[in-house]
PLY file of the C-alpha trace (Angstrom):
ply
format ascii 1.0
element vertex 94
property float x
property float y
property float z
element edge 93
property int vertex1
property int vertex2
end_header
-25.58 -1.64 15.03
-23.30 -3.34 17.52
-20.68 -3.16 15.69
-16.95 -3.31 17.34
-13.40 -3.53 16.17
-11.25 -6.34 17.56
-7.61 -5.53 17.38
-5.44 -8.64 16.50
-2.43 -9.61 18.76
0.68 -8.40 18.29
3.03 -10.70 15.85
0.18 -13.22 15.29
-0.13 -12.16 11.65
-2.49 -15.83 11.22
-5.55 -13.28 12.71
-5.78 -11.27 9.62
-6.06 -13.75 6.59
-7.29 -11.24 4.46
-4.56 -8.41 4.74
-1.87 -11.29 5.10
-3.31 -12.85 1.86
-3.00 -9.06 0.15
0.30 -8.48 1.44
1.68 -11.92 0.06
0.04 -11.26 -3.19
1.70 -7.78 -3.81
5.18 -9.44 -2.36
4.97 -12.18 -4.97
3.41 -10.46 -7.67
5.47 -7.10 -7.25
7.91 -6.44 -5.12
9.86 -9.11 -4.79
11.04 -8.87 -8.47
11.64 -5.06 -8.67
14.55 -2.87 -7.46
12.71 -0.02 -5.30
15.00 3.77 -5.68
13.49 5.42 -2.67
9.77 5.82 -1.31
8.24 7.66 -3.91
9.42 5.27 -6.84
7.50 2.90 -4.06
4.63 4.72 -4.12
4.43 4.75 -7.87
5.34 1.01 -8.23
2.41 -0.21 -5.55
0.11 2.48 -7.50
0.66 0.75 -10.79
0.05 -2.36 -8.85
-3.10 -1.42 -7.33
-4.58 -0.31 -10.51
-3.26 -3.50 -12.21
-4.72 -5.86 -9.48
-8.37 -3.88 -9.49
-8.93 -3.22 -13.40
-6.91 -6.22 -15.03
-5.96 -9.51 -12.74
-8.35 -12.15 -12.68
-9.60 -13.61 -9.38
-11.01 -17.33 -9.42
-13.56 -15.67 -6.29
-14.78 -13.36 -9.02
-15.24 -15.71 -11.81
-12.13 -15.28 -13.65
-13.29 -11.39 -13.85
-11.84 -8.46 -12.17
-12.88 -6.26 -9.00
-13.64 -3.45 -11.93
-15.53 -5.41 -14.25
-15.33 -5.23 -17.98
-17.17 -5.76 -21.35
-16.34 -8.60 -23.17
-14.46 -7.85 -26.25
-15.36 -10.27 -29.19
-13.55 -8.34 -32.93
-10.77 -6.52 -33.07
-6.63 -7.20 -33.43
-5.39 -8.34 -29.81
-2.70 -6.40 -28.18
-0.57 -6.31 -25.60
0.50 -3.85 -22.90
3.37 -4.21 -20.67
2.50 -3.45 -16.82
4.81 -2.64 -14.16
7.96 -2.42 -16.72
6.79 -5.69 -18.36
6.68 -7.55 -15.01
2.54 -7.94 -15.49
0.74 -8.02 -19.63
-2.30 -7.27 -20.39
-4.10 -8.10 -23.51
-7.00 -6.49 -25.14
-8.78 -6.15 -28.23
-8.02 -2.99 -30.02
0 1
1 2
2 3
3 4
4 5
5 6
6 7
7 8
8 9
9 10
10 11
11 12
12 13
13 14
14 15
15 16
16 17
17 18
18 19
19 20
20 21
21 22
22 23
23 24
24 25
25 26
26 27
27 28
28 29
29 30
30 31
31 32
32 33
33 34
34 35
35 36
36 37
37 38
38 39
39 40
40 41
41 42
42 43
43 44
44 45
45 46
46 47
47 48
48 49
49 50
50 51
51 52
52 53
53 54
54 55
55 56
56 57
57 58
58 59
59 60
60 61
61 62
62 63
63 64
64 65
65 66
66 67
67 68
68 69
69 70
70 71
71 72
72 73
73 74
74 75
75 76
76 77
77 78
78 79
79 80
80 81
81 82
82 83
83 84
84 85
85 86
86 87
87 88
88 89
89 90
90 91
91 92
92 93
C-alpha cells in the first residue's frame, strides 16, 4: 500500500493537530478542574472521560451528534445525570 509513518520532531507539538487538539480538549474539559489522588484515580477519571466524550459530547464535525450515535428520543420525563462528579451532565429522556 505504500504506506509509511512519519515521526514528528521533537518539541514541535504544531505537527500533530489532531492529538494536540485531543489533549487540549481533555485538559480543558477534565483535568484541569479535578484534584487527581494518584494514577489509578487517573485512570478512572480519563476512563469516565473517554466514555463521556465518545457516547455523550456533541461534536459540530459530527452534526451536533456523537462518535457513538444515538436514537432520537421524542416522549418521556427528561433527566439528568451528573458525569465526572458533576463536572459534565447529561440529559435524556427517561
Amino acid at each position: 500500500m505504500g504506506i509509511r509513518d512519519k515521526p514528528i520532531a521533537p518539541a514541535s507539538p504544531w505537527q500533530n493537530g489532531f492529538a494536540e487538539r485531543l489533549i487540549g480538549s481533555i485538559r480543558r474539559e477534565c483535568v484541569d478542574h479535578i484534584i487527581v489522588l494518584g494514577e489509578a484515580h487517573l485512570r478512572r477519571i480519563l476512563r469516565s472521560y473517554a466514555d463521556y466524550y465518545n457516547g455523550v459530547r456533541t461534536h459540530r464535525s459530527l452534526d451536533k451528534d456523537a462518535p457513538v450515535s444515538r436514537p432520537v428520543q421524542r416522549t418521556g420525563v427528561i433527566r439528568s445525570r451528573a458525569i465526572l462528579g458533576g463536572l459534565h451532565h447529561h440529559y435524556g429522556r427517561v
